[in-house]
C-alpha positions as CSV (number, residue, x, y, z in Angstrom):
1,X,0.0,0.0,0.0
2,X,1.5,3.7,-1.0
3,X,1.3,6.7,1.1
4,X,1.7,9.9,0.9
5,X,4.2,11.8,2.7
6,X,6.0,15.1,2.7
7,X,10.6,15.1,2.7
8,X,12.9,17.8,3.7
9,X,16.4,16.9,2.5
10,X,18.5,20.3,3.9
11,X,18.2,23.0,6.9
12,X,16.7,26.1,4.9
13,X,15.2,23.0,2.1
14,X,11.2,23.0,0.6
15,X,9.0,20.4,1.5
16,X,8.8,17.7,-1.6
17,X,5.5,15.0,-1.6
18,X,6.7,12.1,-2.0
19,X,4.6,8.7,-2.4
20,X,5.9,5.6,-0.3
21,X,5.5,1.9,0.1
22,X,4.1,1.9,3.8
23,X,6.5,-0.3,6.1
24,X,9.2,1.3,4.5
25,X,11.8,2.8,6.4
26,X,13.7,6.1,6.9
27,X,16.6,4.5,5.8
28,X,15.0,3.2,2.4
29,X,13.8,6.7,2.3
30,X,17.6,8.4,2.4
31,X,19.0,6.0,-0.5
32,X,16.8,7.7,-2.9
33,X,18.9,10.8,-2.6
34,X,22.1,10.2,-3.9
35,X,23.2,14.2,-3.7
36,X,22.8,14.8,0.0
37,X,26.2,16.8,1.0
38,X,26.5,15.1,4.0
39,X,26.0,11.6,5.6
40,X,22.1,11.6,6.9
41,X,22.2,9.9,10.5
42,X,18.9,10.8,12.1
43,X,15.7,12.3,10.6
44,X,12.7,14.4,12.7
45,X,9.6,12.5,11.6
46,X,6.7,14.6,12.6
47,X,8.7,16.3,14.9
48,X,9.9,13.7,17.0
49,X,13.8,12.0,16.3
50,X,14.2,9.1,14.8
51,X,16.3,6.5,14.3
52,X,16.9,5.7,10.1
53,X,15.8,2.0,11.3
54,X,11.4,3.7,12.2
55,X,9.6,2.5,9.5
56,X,6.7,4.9,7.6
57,X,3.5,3.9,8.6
58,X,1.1,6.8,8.0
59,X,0.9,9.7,6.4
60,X,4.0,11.8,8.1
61,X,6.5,15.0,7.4
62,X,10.0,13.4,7.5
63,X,13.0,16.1,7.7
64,X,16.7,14.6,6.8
65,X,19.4,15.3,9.8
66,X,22.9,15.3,9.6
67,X,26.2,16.1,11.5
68,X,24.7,20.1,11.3
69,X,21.8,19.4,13.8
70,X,22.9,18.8,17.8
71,X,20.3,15.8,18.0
72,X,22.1,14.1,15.2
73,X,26.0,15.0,16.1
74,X,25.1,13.1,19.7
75,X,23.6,10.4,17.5
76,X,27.1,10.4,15.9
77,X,29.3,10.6,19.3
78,X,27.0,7.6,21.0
79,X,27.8,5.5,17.6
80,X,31.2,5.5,17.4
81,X,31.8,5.4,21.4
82,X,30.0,1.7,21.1
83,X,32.4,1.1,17.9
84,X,35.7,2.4,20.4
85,X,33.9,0.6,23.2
86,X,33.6,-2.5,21.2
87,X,37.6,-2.2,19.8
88,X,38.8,-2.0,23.4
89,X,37.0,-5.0,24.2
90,X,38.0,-6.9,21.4
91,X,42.1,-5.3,21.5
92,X,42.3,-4.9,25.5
93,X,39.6,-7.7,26.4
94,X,37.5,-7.0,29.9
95,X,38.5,-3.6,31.0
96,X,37.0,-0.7,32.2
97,X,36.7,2.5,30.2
98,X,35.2,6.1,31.1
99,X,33.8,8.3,28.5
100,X,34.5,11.4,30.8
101,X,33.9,14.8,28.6
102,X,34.4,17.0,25.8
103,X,38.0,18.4,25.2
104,X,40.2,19.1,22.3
105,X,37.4,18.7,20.1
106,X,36.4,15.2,21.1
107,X,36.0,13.3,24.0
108,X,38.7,12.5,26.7
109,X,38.2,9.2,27.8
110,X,40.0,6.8,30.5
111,X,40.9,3.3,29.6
112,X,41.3,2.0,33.4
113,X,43.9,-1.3,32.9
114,X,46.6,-2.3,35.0
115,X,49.2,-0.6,33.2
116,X,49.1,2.5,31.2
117,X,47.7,2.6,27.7
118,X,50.5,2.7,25.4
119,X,50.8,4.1,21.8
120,X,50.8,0.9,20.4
121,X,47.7,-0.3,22.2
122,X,45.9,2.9,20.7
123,X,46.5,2.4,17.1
124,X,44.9,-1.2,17.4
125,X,42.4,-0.1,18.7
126,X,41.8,2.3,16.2
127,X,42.8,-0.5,13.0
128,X,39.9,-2.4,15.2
129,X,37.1,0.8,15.2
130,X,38.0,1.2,10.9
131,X,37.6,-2.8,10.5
132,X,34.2,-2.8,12.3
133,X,33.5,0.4,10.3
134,X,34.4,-1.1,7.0
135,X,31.9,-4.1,7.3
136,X,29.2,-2.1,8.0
137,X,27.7,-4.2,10.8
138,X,24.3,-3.6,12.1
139,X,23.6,-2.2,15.7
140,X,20.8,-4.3,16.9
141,X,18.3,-2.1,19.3
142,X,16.4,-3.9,22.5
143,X,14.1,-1.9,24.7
144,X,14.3,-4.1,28.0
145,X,11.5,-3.1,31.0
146,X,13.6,-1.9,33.9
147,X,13.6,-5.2,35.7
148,X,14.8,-6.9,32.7
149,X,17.5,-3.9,32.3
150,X,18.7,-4.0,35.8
151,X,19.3,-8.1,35.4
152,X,21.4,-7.7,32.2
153,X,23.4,-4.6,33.8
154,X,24.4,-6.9,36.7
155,X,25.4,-9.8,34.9
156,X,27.4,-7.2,32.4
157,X,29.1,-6.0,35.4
158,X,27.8,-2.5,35.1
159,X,27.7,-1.9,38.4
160,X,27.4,2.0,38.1
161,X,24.5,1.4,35.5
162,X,22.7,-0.7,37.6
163,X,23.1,1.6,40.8
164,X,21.3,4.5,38.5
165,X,18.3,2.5,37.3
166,X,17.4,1.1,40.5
167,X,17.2,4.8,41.9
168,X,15.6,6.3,38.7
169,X,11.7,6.2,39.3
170,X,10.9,7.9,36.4
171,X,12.6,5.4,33.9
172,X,10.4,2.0,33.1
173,X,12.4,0.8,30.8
174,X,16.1,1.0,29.2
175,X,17.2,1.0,25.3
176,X,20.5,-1.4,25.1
177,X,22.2,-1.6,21.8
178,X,24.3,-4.6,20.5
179,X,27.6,-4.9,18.2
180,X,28.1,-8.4,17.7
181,X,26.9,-9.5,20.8
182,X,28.8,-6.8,22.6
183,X,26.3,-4.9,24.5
184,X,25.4,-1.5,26.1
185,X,22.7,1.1,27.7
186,X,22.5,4.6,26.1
187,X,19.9,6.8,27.6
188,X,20.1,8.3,23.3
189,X,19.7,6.9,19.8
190,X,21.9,5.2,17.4
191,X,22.5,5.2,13.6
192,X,21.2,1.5,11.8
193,X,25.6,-0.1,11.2
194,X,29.0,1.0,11.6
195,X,29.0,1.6,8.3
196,X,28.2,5.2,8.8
197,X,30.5,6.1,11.3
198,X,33.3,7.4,8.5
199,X,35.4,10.1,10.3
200,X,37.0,9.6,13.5
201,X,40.2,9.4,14.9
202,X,42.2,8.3,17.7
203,X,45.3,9.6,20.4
204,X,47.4,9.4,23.5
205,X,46.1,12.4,25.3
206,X,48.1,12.3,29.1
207,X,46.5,9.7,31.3
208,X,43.5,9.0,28.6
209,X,42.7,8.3,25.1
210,X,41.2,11.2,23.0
211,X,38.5,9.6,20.8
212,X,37.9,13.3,18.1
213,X,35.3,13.3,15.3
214,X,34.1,16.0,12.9
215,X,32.4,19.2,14.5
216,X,28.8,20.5,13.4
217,X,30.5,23.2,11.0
218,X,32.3,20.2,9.0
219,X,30.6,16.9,8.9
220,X,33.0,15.3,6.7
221,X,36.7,16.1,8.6
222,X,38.5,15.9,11.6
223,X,38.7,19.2,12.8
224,X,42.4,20.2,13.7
225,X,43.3,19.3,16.7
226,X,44.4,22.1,19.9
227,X,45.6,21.1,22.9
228,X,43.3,22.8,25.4
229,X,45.4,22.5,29.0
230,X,43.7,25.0,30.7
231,X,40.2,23.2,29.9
232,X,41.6,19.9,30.7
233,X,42.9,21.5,34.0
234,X,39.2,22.6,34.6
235,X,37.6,19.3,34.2
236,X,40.3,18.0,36.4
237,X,39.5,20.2,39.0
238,X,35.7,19.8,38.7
239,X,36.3,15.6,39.3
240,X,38.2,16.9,42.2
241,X,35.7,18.6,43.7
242,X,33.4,16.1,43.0
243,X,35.4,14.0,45.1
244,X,35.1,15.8,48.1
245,X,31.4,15.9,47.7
246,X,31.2,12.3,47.1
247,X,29.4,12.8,44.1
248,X,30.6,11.0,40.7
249,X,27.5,10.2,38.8
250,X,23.8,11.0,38.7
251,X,23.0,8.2,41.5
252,X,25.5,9.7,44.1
253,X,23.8,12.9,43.5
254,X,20.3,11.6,43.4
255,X,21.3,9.2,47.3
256,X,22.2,12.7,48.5
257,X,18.8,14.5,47.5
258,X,17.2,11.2,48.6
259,X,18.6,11.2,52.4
260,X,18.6,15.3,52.5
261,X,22.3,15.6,52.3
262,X,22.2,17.3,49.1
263,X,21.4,20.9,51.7
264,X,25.2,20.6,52.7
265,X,26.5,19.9,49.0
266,X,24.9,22.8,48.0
267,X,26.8,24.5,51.1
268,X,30.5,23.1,49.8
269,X,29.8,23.9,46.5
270,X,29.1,27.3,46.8
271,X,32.2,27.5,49.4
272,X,34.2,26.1,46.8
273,X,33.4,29.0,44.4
274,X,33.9,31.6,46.7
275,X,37.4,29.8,47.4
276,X,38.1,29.6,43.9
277,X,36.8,33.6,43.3
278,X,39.2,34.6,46.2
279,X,42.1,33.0,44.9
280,X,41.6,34.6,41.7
281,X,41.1,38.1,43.1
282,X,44.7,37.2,45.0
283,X,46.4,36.4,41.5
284,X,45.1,39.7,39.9
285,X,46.1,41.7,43.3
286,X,49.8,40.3,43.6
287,X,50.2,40.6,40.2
288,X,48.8,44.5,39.8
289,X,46.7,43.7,36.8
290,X,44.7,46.7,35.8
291,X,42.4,45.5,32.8
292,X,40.5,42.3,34.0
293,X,39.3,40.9,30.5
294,X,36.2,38.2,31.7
295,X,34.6,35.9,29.3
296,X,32.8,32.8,28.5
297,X,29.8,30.9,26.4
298,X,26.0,32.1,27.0
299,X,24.6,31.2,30.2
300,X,27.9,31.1,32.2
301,X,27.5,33.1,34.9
302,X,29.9,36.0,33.8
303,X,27.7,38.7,35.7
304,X,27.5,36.9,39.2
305,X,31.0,36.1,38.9
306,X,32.1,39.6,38.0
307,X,30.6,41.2,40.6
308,X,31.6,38.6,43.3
309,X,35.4,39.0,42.0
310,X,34.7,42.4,42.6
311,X,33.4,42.0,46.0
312,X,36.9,39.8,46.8
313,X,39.2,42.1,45.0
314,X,37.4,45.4,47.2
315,X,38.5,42.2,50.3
316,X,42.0,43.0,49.0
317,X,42.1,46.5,49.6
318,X,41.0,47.7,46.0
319,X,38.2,49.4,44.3
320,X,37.3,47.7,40.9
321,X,35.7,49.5,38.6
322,X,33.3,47.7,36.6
323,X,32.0,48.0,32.6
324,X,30.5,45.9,30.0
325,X,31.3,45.7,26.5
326,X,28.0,46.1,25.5
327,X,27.9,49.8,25.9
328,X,30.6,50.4,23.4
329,X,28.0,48.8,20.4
330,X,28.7,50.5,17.4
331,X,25.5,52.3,16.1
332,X,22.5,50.5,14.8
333,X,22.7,51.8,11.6
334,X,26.6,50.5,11.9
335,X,25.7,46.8,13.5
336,X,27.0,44.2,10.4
337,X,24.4,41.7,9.4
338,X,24.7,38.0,9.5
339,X,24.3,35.6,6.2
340,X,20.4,36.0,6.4
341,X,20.5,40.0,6.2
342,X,20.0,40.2,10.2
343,X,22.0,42.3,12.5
344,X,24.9,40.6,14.0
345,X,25.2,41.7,17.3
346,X,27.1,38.9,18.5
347,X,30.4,39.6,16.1
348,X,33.4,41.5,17.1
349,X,33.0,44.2,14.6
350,X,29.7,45.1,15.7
351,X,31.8,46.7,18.8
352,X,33.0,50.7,18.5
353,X,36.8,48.8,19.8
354,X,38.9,52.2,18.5
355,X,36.5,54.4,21.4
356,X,37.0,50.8,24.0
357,X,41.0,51.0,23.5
358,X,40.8,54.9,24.0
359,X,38.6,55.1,26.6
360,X,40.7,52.1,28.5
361,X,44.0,53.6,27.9
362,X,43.0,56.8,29.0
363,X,41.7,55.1,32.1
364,X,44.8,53.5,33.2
365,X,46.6,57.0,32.4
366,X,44.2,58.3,35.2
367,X,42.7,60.7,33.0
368,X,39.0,61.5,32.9
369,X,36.6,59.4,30.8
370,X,33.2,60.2,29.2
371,X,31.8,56.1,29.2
372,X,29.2,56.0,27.0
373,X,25.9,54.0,27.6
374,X,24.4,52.3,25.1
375,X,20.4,52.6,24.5
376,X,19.1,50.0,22.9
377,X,16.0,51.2,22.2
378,X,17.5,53.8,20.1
379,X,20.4,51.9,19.1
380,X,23.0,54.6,20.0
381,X,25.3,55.3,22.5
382,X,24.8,58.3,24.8
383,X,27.4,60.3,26.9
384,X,27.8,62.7,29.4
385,X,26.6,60.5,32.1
386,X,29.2,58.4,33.2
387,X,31.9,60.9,33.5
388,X,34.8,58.7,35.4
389,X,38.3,59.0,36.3
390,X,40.4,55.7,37.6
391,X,42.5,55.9,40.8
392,X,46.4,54.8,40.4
393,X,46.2,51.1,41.2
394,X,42.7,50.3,40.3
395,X,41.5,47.4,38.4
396,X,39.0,48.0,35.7
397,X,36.8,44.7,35.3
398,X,35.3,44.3,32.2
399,X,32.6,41.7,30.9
400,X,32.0,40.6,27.5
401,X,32.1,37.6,25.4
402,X,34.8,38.9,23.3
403,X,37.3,39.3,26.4
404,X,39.8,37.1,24.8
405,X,39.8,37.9,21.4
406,X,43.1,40.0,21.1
407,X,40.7,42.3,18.4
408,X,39.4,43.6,21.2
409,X,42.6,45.0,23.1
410,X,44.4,45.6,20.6
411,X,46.4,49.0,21.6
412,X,46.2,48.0,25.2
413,X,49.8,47.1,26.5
414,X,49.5,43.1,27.4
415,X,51.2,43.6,30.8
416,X,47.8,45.1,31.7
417,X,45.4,42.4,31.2
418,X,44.5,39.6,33.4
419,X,42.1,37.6,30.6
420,X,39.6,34.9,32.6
421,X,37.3,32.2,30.8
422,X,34.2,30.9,32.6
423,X,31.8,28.2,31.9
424,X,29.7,25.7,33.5
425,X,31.8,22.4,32.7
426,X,29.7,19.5,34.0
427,X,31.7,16.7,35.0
428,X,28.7,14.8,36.6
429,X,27.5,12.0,33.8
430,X,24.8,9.1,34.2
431,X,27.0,6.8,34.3
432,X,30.5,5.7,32.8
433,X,29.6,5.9,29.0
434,X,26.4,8.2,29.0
435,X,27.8,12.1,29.7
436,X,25.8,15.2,29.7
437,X,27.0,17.6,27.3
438,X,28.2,20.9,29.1
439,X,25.8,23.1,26.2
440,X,22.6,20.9,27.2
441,X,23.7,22.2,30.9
442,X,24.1,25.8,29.7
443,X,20.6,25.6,27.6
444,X,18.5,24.5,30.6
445,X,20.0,27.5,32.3
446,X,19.2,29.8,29.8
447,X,15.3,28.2,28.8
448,X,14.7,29.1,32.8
449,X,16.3,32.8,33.0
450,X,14.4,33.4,29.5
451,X,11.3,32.2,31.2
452,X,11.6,33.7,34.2
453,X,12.9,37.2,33.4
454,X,12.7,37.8,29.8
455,X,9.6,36.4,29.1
456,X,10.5,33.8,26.3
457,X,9.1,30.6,25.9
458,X,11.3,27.3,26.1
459,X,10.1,26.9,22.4
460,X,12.1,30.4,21.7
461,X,14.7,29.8,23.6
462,X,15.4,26.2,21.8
463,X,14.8,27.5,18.2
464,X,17.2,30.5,19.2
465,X,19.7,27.8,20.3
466,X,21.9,26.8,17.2
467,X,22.4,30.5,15.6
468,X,24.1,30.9,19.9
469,X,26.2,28.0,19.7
470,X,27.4,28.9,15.9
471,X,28.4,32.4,17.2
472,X,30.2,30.8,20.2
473,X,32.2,28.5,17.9
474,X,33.1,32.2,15.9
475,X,33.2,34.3,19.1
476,X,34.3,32.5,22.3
477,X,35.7,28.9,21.8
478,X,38.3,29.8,19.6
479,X,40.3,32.1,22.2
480,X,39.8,30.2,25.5
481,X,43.1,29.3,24.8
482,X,44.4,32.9,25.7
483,X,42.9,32.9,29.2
484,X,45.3,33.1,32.4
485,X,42.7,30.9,34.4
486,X,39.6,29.4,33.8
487,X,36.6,29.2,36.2
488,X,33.9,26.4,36.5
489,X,30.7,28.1,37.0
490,X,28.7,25.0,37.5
491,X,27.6,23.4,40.6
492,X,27.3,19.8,41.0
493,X,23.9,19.5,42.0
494,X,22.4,22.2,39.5
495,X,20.6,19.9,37.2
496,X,18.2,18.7,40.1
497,X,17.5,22.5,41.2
498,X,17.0,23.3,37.1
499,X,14.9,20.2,36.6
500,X,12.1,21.6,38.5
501,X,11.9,25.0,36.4
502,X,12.4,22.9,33.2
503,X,10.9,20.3,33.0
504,X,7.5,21.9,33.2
505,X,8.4,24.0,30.0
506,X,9.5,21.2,28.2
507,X,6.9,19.3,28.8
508,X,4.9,21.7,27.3
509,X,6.2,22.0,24.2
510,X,3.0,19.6,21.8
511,X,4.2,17.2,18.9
512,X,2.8,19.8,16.5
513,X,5.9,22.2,17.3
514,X,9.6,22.2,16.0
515,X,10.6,22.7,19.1
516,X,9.1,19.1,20.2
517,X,12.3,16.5,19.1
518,X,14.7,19.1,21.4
519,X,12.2,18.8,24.0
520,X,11.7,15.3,24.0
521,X,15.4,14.2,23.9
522,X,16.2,17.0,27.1
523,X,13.4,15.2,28.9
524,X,15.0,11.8,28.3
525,X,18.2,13.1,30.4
526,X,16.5,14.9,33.1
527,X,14.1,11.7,33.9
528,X,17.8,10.3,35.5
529,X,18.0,13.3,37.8
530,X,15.6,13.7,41.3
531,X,14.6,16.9,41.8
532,X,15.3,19.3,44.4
533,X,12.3,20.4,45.2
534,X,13.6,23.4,48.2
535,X,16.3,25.7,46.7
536,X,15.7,28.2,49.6
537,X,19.3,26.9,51.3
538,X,21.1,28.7,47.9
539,X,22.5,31.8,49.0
540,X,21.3,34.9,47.0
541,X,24.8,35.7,45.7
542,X,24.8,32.6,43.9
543,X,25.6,31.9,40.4
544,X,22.6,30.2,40.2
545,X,20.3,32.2,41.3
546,X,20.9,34.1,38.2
547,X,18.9,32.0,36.3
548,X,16.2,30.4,39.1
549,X,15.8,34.2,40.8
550,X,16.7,35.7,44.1
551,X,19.9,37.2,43.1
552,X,21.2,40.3,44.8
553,X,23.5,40.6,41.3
554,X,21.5,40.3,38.5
């Protein structure tokens, strides 16, 4: 029997009608197309992600995804972690491996055998990951119920696995996938065979393995590779501190909410940053920096933080003056527009930097200043109300995502500037192989503050999503690199707070919305978490509380 459905093949593409063989499937579908520009992994049918393997019963919309869309490029990470999972069981044999986080554009994982992973050890592995590639083997899908799921992750000695499902109520059953009889949970989807797993690579990276594959902006190469210490540092720190909070995975975190522990986690983890704010304002102070450059992705913290480093470095005997980039906007009329005619208010040149690098300069001279302040109603700056003159000694802090981006200090001598990156990098994952990206973290942050305070939907703040992290990858990313210290604005036990602002929203996004697949698959990670129901212990100068409300800052 033939129905009748409706295909979009590319982002920005036209709906085409198509007629189909009902049972078909997705998959079927994609091998019609021989022209695609990239490797289709995923497709939304009707809204909702799914695998290539869903067959077309009914009348439907079916949009193509590839490596471009974030559902997809997890699609692609979870696919070839099984294939490097897989390799290491078939190279190393029973051994335990953490797939830990993001860094130097992959992920840094930790191969936990006797002795250290060699160089040697690494490129079989890798020979092992392109053989199982090259015959294109099929991942075979079971949905288990969650008593079934709990027996298999004991007998698979996955412990850690286990210890999660029996304290997630809200999960009734598991998705395990299976390479030749090797077998794993992921809480996420999968592509049909190995066979379209084309781009990866693998390499010694300190004490782990770095397992890199193409980024979003280039589906069909390795991007090149940068060693990022500082962030690797970060992480490092953040398992650290997870240590001393005895929290490693979701079901530490979840025993403490459980048994009301969770009221003094929240009391270390907040003394932690303060600890880690103080010791920063003590680097800037013995070192005399003047120009304190702060930066970091959306949803970071960066105006809590700046005003609590200002509280420590006033501690220190100083008085910090503080601006934002955002008042020295060029004019609207000025503002450059984006590849779809829009204004770009997010690139460097949309900045007046020749009147920044006066006014700065003239600062640290200690002569008087006229600062403008932008109105953004009218799109222009106005003067003559911040008339200001710095005091010998004192440190100018300045916020703005282009911080690091030398562009943007150009004519200010380097001796100066004390440049800091910030961002919530979340080291708590489900379990051993199942992370949470650090941008899912930072977009439930955001969909709550936009809620809350700006009065956007969790739809908008979704939709608005991809054009953010695209000008992160052009704005911010690139120049973390230049930072003299990093900060880790998350706190381990956030995602339980933010669950109970979240899920509410997302759960109210219907099927007939775009918005519905991003929904869905944000839901499918926060059903892991138990909530935190009383926030009242987190103190109002919290990062946090920028984005749940009661902040003294913000």
């Amino acid at each position: 029997m033939d129905i009748n459905i409706k295909v979009k093949t590319e982002p920005r593409g036209q709906l085409q009608e198509r007629i189909v063989e009902q049972g078909s499937t997705i998959e079927d579908l994609v091998k019609e197309y021989q022209n695609l520009p990239y490797t289709i992994l995923a497709a939304k049918l009707d809204n909702k992600i799914s695998e290539l393997t869903k067959k077309i019963e009914n009348p439907c919309t079916i949009e193509f995804l590839d490596m471009r869309d974030q559902a997809a490029n997890l699609i692609y990470q979870r696919s070839v972690s099984l294939i490097y999972l897989k390799a290491i069981h078939d190279v190393l044999g029973k051994v335990s491996v953490g797939i830990e986080n993001s860094l130097n554009k992959g992920l840094y994982t930790d191969i936990k055998s006797q002795k250290a992973i060699t160089n040697k050890e690494v490129r079989e592995i890798e020979a092992r990951m392109h053989e199982l590639v090259r015959r294109d083997i099929p991942f075979v899908k079971e949905i288990l119920s969650k008593e079934d799921a709990f027996e298999v992750l004991i007998h698979d000695d996955h412990k850690e696995k286990a210890r999660m499902l029996e304290r997630a109520i809200d999960v009734n059953q598991l998705p395990f996938y299976s390479l030749e009889g090797f077998r794993n949970f992921f809480y996420g989807q999968m592509v049909p065979s190995t066979g379209y797993i084309q781009y990866f690579e693998l390499m010694r990276y300190r004490r782990g393995v770095l397992l890199r594959f193409p980024h979003p902006s280039a589906p069909d190469k390795i991007p090149p590779y940068v060693d990022e210490t500082k962030m690797y540092q970060a992480f490092g720190e953040a398992t650290i501190w997870g240590r001393l909070m005895g929290i490693s995975f979701v079901a530490d975190l979840n025993e403490k909410v459980e048994s009301g522990g969770y009221k003094e986690i929240i009391q270390i983890s907040e003394a932690l940053h303060e600890k880690k704010i103080a010791q920063i304002a003590d680097m800037i102070t013995k070192q005399k920096k003047r120009i304190i450059l702060i930066s970091g992705p959306s949803s970071s913290g960066k105006t809590t933080f700046a005003r609590r480093l200002c509280i420590q470095l006033r501690v220190n005997g100083l008085e910090p003056l503080y601006l934002g980039t955002d008042d020295y906007f060029v004019e609207r009329s000025q503002t450059p527009l984006d590849e779809n005619g829009e204004p770009n208010f997010e690139d460097i040149t949309s900045l007046d930097i020749k009147l920044f690098n006066d006014n700065m300069n003239c600062l640290l001279m200690g002569e008087e200043v006229d600062i403008p302040t932008f109105d953004f109603l009218k799109g222009e700056k106005v003067f003559g109300r911040r008339i200001t003159r710095a005091k010998k000694g004192q440190p100018i802090v300045i916020e703005g995502i282009h911080g690091l981006n030398k562009d943007l200090t150009a004519e200010i001598k380097e001796e100066e500037k004390f440049k800091i990156y910030i961002s919530p990098l979340t080291q708590l994952n489900i379990d051993d192989h199942n992370r949470i990206p650090t941008t899912d973290a930072r977009m439930l942050r955001r969909m709550v503050r936009d809620y809350q305070f700006r009065g956007h939907s969790a739809q908008s703040t979704i939709r608005a999503w991809p054009k953010v992290r695209k000008g992160e990858d052009k704005n911010i990313f690139p120049f973390n690199g230049e930072a003299d210290v990093f900060f880790n604005s998350v706190h381990i036990y956030e995602l339980a707070v933010l669950k109970k602002y979240a899920e509410p929203l997302l759960k109210n996004i219907t099927r007939e919305e775009p918005e519905y697949s991003e929904a869905v698959r944000m839901l499918k990670f926060l059903q892991f978490f138990k909530t935190i129901e009383d926030d009242s212990i987190i103190a109002n100068n919290s990062i946090l509380r920028e984005f749940i409300g009661g902040s003294i800052f913000v």
